[in-house]
BATORLO-407685 format. One record per residue (C-alpha): residue number from 1; x, y, z. Coordinates in steps of 0.02 Angstrom, whole numbers, always signed. Layout:
BEGIN
num: NUM | u: X | v: Y | w: Z .
...
END
This chain:
BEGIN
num: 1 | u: +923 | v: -116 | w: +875 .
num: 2 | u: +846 | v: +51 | w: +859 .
num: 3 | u: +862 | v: +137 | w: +684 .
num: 4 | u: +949 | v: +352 | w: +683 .
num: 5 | u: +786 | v: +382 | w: +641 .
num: 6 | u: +676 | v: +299 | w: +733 .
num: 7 | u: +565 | v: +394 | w: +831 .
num: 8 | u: +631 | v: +529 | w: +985 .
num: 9 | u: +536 | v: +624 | w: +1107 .
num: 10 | u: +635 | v: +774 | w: +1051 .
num: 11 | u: +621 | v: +771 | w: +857 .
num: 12 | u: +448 | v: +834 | w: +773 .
num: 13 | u: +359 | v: +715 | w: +664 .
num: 14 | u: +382 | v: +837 | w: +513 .
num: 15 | u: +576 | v: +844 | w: +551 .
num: 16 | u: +563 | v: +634 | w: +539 .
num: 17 | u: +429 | v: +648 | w: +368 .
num: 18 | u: +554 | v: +758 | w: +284 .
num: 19 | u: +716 | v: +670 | w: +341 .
num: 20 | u: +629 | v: +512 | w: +274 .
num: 21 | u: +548 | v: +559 | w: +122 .
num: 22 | u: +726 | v: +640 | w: +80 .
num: 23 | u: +805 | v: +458 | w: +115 .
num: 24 | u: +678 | v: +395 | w: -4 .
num: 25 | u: +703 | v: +524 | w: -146 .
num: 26 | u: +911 | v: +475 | w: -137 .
num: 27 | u: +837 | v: +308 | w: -167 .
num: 28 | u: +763 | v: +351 | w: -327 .
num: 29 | u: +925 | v: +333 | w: -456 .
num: 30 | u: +978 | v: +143 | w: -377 .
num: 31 | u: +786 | v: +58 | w: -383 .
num: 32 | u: +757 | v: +150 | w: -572 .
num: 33 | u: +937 | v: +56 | w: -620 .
num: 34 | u: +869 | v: -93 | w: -532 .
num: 35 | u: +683 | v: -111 | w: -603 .
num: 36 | u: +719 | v: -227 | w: -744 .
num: 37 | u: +808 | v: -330 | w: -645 .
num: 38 | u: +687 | v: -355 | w: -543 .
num: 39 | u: +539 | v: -365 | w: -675 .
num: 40 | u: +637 | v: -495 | w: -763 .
num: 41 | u: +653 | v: -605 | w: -603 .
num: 42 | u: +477 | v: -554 | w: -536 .
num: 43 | u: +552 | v: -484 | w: -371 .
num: 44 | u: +660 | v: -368 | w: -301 .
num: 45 | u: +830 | v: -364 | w: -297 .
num: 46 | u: +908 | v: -405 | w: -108 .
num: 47 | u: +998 | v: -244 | w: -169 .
num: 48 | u: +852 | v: -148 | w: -164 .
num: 49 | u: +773 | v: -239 | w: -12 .
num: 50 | u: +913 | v: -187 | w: +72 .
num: 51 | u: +904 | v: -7 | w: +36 .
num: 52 | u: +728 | v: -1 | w: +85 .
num: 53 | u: +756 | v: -65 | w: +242 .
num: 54 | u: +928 | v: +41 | w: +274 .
num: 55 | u: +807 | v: +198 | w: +225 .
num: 56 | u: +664 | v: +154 | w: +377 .
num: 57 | u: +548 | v: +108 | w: +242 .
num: 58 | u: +497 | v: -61 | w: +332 .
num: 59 | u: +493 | v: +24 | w: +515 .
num: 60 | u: +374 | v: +196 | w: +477 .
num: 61 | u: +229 | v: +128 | w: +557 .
num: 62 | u: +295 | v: +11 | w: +687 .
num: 63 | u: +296 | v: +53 | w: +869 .
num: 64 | u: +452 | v: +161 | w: +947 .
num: 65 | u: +448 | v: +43 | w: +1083 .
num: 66 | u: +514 | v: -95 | w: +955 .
num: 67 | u: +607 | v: +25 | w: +858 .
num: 68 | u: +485 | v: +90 | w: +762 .
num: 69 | u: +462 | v: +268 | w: +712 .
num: 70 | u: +286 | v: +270 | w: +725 .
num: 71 | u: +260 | v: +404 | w: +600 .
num: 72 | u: +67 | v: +420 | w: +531 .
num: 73 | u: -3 | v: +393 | w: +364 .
num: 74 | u: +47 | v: +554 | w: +284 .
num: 75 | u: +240 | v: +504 | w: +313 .
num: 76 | u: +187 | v: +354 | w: +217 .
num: 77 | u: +113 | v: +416 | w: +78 .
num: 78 | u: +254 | v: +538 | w: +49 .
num: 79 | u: +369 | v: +398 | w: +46 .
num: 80 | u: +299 | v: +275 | w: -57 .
num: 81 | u: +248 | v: +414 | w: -187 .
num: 82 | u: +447 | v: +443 | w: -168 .
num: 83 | u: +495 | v: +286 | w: -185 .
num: 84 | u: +368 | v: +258 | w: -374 .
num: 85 | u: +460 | v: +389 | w: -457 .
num: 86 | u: +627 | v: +276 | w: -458 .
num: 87 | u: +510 | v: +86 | w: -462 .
num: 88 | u: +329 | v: +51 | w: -423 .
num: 89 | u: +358 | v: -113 | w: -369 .
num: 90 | u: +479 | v: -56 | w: -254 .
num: 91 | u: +359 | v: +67 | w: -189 .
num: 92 | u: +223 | v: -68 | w: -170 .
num: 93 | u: +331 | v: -185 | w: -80 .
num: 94 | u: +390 | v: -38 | w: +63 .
num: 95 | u: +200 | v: +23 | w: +72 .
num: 96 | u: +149 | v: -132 | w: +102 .
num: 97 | u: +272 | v: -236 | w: +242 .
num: 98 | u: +247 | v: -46 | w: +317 .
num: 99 | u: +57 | v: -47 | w: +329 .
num: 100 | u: +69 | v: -220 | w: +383 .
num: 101 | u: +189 | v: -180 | w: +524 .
num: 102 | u: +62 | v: -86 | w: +582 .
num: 103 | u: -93 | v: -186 | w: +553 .
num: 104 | u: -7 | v: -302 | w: +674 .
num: 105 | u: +25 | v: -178 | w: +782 .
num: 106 | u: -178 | v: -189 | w: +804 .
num: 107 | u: -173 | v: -358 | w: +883 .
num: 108 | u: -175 | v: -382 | w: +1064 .
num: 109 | u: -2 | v: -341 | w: +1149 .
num: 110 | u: +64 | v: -541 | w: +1181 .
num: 111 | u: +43 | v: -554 | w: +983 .
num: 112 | u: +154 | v: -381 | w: +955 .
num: 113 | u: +279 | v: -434 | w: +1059 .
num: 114 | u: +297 | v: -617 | w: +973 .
num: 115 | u: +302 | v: -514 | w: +798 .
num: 116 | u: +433 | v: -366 | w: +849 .
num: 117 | u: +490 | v: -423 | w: +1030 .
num: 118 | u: +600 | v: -548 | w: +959 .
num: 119 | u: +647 | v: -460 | w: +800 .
num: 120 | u: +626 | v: -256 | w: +779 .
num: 121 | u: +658 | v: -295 | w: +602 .
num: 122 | u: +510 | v: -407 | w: +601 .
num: 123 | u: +415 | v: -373 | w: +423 .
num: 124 | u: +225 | v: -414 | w: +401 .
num: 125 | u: +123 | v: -439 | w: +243 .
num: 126 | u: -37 | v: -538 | w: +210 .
num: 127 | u: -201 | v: -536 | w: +137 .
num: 128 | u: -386 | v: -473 | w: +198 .
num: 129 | u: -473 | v: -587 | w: +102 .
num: 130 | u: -549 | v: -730 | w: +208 .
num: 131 | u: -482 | v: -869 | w: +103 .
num: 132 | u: -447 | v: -975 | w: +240 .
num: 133 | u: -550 | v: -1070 | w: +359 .
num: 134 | u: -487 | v: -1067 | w: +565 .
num: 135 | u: -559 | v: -1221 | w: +678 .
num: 136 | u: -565 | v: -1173 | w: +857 .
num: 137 | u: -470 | v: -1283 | w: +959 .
num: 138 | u: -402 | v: -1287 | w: +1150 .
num: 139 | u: -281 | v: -1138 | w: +1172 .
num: 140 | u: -326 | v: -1043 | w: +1000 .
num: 141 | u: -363 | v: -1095 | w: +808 .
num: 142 | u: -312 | v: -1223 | w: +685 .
num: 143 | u: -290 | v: -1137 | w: +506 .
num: 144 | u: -308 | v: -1191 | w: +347 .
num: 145 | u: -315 | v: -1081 | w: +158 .
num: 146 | u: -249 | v: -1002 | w: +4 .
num: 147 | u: -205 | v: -827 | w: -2 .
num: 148 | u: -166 | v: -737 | w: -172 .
num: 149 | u: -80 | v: -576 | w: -228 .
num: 150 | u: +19 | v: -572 | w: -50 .
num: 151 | u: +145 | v: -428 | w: -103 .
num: 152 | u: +318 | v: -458 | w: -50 .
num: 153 | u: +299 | v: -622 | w: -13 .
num: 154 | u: +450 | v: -680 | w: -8 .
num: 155 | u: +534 | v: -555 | w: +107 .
num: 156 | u: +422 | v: -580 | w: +238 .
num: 157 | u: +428 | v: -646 | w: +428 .
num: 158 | u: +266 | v: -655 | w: +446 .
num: 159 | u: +98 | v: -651 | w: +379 .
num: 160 | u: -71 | v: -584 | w: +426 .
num: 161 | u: -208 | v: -680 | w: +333 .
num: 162 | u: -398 | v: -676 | w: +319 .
num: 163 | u: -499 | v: -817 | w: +377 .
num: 164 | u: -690 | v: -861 | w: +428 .
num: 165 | u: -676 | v: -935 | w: +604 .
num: 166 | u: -779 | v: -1081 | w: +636 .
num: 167 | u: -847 | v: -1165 | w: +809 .
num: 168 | u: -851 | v: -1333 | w: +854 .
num: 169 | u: -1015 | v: -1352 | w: +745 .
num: 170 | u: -938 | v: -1304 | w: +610 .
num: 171 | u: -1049 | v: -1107 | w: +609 .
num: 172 | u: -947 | v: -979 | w: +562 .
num: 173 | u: -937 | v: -843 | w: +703 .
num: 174 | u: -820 | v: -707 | w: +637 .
num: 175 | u: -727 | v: -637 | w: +511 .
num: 176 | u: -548 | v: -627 | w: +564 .
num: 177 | u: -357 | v: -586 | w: +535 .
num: 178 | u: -231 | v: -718 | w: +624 .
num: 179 | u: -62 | v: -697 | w: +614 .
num: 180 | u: +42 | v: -837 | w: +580 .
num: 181 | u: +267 | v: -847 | w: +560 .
num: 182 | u: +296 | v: -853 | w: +366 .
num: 183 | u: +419 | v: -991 | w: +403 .
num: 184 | u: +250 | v: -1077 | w: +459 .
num: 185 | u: +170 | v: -1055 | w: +258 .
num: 186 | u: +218 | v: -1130 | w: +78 .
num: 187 | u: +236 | v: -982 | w: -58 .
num: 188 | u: +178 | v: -1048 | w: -201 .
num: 189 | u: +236 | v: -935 | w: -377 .
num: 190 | u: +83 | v: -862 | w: -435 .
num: 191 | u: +125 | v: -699 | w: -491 .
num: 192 | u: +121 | v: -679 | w: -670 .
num: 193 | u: +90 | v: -517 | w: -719 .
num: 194 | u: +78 | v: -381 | w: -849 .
num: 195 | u: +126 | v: -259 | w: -711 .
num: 196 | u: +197 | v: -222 | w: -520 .
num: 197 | u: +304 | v: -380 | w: -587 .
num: 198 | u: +439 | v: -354 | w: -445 .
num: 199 | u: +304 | v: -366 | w: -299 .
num: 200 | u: +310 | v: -559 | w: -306 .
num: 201 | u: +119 | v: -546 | w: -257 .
num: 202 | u: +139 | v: -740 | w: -235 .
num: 203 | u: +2 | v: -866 | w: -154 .
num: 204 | u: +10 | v: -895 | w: +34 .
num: 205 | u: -31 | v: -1085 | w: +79 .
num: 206 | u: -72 | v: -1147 | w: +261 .
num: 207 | u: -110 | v: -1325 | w: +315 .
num: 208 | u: -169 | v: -1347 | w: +454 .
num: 209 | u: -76 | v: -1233 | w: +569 .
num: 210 | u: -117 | v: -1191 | w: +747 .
num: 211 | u: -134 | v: -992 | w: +787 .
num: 212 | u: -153 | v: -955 | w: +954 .
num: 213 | u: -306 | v: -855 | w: +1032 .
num: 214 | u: -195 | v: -693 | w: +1055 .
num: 215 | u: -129 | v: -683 | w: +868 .
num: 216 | u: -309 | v: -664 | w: +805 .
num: 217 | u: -396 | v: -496 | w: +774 .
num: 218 | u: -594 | v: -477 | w: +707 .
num: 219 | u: -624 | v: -381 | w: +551 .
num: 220 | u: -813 | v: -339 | w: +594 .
num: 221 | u: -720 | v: -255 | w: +775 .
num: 222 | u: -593 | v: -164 | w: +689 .
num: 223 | u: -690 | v: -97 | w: +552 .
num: 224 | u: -778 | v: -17 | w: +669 .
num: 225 | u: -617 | v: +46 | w: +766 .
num: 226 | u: -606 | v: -116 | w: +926 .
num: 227 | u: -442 | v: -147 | w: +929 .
num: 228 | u: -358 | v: -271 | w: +1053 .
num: 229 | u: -225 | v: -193 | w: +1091 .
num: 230 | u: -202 | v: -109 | w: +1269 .
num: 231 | u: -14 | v: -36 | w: +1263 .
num: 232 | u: -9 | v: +150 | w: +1251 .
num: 233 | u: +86 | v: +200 | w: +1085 .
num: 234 | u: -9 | v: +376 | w: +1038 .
num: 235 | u: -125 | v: +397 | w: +912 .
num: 236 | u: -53 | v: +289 | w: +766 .
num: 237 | u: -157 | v: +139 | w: +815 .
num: 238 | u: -285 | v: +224 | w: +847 .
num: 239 | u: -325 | v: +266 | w: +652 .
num: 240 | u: -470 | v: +207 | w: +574 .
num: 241 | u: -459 | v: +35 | w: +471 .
num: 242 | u: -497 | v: +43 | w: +320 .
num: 243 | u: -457 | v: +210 | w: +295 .
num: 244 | u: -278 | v: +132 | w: +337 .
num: 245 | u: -261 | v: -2 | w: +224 .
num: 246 | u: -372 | v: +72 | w: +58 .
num: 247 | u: -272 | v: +252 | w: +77 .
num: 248 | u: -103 | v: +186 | w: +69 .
num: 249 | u: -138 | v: +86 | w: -85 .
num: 250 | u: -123 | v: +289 | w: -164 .
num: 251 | u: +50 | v: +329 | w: -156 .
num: 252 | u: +128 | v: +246 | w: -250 .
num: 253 | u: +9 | v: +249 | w: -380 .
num: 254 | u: +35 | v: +464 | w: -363 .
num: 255 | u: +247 | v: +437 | w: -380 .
num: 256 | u: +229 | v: +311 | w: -531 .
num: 257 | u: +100 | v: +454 | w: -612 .
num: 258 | u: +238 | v: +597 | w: -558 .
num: 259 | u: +372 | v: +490 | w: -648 .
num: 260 | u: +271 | v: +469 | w: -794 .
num: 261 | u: +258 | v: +648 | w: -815 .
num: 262 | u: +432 | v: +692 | w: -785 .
num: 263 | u: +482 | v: +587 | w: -917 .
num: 264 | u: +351 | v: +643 | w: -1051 .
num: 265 | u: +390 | v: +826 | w: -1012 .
num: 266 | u: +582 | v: +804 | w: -1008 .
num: 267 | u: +574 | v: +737 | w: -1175 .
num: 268 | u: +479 | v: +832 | w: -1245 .
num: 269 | u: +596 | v: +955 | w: -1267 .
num: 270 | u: +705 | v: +871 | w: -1390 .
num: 271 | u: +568 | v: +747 | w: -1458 .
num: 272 | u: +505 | v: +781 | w: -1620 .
num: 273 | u: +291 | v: +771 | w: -1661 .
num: 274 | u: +319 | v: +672 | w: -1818 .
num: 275 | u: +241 | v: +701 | w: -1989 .
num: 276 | u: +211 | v: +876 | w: -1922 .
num: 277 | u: +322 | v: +1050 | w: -1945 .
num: 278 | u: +360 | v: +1034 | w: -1752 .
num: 279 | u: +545 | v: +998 | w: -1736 .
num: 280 | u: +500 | v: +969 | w: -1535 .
num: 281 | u: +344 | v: +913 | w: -1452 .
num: 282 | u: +344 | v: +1057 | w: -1338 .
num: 283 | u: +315 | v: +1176 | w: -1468 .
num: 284 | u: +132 | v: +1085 | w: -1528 .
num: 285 | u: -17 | v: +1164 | w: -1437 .
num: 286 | u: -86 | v: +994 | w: -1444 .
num: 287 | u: +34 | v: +919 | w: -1339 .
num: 288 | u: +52 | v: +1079 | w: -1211 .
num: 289 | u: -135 | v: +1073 | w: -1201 .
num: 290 | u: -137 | v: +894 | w: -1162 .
num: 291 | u: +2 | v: +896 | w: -1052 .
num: 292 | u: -72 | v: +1029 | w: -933 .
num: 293 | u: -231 | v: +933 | w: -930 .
num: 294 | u: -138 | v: +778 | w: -878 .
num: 295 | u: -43 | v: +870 | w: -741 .
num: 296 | u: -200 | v: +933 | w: -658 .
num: 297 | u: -274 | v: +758 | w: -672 .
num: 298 | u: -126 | v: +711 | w: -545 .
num: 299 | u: -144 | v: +873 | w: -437 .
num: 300 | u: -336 | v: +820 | w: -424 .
num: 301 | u: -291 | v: +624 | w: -380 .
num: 302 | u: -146 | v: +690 | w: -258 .
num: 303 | u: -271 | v: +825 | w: -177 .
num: 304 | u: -389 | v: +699 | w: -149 .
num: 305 | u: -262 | v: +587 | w: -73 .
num: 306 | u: -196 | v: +698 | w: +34 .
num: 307 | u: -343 | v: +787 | w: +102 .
num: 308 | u: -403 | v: +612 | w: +148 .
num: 309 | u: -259 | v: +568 | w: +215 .
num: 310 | u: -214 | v: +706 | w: +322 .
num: 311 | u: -420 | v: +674 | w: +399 .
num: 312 | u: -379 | v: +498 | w: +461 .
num: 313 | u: -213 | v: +587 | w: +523 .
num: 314 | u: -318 | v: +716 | w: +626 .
num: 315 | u: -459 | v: +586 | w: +678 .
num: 316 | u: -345 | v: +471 | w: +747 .
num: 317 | u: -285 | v: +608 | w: +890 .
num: 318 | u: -471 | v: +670 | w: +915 .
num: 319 | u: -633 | v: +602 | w: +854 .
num: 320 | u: -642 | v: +430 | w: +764 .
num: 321 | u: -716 | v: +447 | w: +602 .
num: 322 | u: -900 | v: +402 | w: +582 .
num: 323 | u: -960 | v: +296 | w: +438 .
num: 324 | u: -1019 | v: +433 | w: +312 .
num: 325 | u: -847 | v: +512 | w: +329 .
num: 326 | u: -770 | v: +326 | w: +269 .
num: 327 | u: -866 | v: +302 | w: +124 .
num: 328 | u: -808 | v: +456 | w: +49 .
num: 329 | u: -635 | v: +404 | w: +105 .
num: 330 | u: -655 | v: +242 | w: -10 .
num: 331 | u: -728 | v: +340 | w: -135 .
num: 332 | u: -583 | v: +461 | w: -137 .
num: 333 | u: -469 | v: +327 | w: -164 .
num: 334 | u: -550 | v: +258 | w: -317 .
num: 335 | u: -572 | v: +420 | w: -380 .
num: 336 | u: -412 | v: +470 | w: -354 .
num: 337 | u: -315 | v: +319 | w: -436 .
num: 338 | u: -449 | v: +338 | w: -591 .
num: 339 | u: -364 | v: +506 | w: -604 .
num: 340 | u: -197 | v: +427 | w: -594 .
num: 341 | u: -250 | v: +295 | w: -759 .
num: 342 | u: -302 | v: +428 | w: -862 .
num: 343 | u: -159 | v: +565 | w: -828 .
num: 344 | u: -54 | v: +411 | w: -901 .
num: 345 | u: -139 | v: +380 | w: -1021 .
num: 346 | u: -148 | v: +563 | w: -1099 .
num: 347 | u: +43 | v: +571 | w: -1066 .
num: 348 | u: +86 | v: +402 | w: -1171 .
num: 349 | u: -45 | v: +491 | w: -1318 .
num: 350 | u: +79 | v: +620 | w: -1309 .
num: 351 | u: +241 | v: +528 | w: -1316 .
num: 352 | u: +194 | v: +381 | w: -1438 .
num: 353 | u: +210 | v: +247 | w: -1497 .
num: 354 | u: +406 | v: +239 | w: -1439 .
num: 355 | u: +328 | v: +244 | w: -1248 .
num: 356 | u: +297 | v: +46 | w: -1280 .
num: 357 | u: +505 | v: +21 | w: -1302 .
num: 358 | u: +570 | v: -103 | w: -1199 .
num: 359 | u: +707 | v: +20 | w: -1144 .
num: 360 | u: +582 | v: +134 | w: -1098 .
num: 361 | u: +510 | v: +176 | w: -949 .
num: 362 | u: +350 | v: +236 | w: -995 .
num: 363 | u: +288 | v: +65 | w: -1055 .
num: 364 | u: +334 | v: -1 | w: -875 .
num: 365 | u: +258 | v: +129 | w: -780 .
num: 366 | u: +83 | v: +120 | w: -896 .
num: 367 | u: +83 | v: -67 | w: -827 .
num: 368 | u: +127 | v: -42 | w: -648 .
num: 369 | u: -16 | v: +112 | w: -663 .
num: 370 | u: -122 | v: -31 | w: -730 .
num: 371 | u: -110 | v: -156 | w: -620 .
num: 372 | u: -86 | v: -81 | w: -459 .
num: 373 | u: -254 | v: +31 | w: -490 .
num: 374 | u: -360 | v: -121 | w: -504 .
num: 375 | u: -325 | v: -170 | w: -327 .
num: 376 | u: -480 | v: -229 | w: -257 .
num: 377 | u: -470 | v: -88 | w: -117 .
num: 378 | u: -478 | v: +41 | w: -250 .
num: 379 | u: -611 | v: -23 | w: -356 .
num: 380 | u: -715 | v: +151 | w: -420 .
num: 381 | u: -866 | v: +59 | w: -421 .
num: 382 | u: -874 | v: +6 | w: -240 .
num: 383 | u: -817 | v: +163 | w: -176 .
num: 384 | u: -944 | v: +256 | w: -263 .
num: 385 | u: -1090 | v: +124 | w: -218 .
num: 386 | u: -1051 | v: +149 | w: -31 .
num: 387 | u: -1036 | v: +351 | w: -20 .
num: 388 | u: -1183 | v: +350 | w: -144 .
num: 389 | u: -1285 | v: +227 | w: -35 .
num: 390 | u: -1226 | v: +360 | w: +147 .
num: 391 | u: -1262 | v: +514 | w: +39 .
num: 392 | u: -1451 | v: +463 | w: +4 .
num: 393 | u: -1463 | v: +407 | w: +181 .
num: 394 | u: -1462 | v: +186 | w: +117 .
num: 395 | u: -1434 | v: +89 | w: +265 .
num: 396 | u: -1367 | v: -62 | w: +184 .
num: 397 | u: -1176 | v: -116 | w: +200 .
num: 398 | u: -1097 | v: -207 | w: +38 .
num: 399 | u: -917 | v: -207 | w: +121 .
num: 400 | u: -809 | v: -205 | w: +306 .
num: 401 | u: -666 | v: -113 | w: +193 .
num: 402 | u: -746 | v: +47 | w: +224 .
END
């Protein structure tokens, strides 16, 4: 079944971004009613499942010819930054079975058409990380691992996971993702979490299984832009990798910042500065001087974003992006969600000590903030090591995420 919105010769992707992102922001009120619910049970509400997928969330990065609407990473971000003013973890979870979608839209065309042939509502998530082992076997691989923080775990159909294949001597000979049915994998509960409660970023457990040749894809290739795939679906998938999966890690990290601000300025207004002769919080210079400096933190961290993101846009339709353009992509995002942490922060100094309520808001968003900006793909240090390592012209390579 093909969604309204899915993509049309006839309509413009910015006529799709903005019908989308609009779907997203109507979104807002029902996931902010429904975050404690789901931070109490540690995952989403179906109800909000639901309305993710009814709004095209799971299907912007998925083929047209399965029903996709093969938007681009902009679309994306503008969504999911959408989506983290009403819940981050609702955010995450859409982001990521989105990304996914289209990371297995990478593998060769028998493996896409197993994923979304069967199912256009097929949702993907999984983990880089080579945890797992893959013995080669007649016909394809035999799989076996662990695989932590798998966001949105359990509404998935399938799973792309990281694992070090091995030959019949037991060498290993690549670095690869293999995509496996998640009716094929245990979930074990792992995720407990000061923040991003609602992503059920659960453990992923294989024993054992057989993956055939055509559902595997090699990290080393595609971080260098080999994909297998042969079917002609326009420039989406042809995007640079890492780029991909470390940029969209940003929105809703830029949304959850947005919403923090919103709700520091809004109150502000009625709010008094105690043990001061400010009746509101808004009339202190202190807190308008901090509150401007937070908002420009967030402009920076969303301009860095963006102008990043709109370059693996353009690459992807002309010339692949070469290395030193990468590594100040990953250094971007870093950057950019350090921004993000400290905005926050400066906003909660201005509210006090009444951000940390359990009925407010604040206090959840300065934990989703938290956690979801110490996501190994947006680690400041390693971003910086590998643009600082291309600027002075270091040939060494500490990562394929780049």
């Amino acid at each position: 079944m093909t969604h309204p919105l899915a993509h049309t010769p006839t309509s413009s992707i910015e006529e799709r971004r903005a019908k989308l992102v609009a779907q997203a922001a109507a979104l807002q009120p029902l996931l902010r009613d429904l975050a404690p619910r789901g931070e109490e049970a540690r995952v989403l509400p179906t109800e909000a499942v639901s309305a993710l997928s009814e709004a095209g969330v799971f299907r912007l990065l998925t083929p047209a010819r399965f029903g996709g609407h093969q938007t681009d990473l902009r679309t994306l971000t503008e969504v999911s930054e959408t989506l983290a003013q009403g819940d981050g973890s609702a955010a995450w979870v859409g982001m990521i079975i989105s990304v996914t979608n289209w990371l297995a839209s990478l593998f060769p065309d028998e493996a896409q058409q197993d994923v979304f042939g069967a199912d256009p509502d097929a949702r993907v998530t999984g983990v880089a990380a080579p945890t797992g082992t893959a013995e080669q076997v007649e016909g394809g691989w035999r799989v076996t691992g662990r695989w932590s923080y798998n966001s949105a775990a359990p509404h998935a159909t399938w799973a792309a996971v990281g694992a070090l294949l091995k030959d019949e001597t037991g060498a290993v000979v690549d670095q690869a993702l293999v995509l496996i049915p998640a009716s094929e994998l245990a979930i074990e509960d792992t995720w407990r979490t000061a923040g991003m409660r609602a992503t059920a970023s659960n453990t992923l457990i294989a024993d054992d299984v057989f993956v055939p040749a055509h559902r595997v894809l090699s990290v080393p290739a595609a971080s260098e832009g080999e994909y297998p795939r042969t079917a002609d679906d326009g420039a989406l998938y042809a995007s640079a990798f890492a780029p991909m999966l470390l940029l969209c890690l940003a929105g809703p990290l830029l949304g959850l910042g947005r919403a923090a601000l919103d709700t520091v300025v809004g109150q502000a207004v009625t709010k008094p500065l105690s043990f001061t002769v400010h009746a509101r919080q808004a009339d202190s210079v202190g807190v308008q001087t901090q509150v401007a400096e937070a908002a420009l933190q967030l402009e920076t961290a969303r301009l860095h974003i963006y102008a990043a993101v709109d370059e693996v846009d353009r690459a992807a339709s002309t010339q692949p992006l070469d290395y030193a353009a990468r590594t100040r992509i990953r250094a971007q995002a870093g950057y950019a969600a350090q921004q993000v942490l400290s905005a926050v922060s400066i906003l909660l100094n201005v509210h006090g000590a009444s951000a940390f309520a359990d009925a407010s808001p604040l206090q959840r968003i300065w934990r989703d903030v938290n956690t979801a900006a110490r996501h190994a793909g947006l680690v400041p240090a390693v971003g910086m090591e590998v643009y600082g390592k291309s600027l002075l012209g270091i040939g060494e390579r500490v990562s394929l995420m780049v």
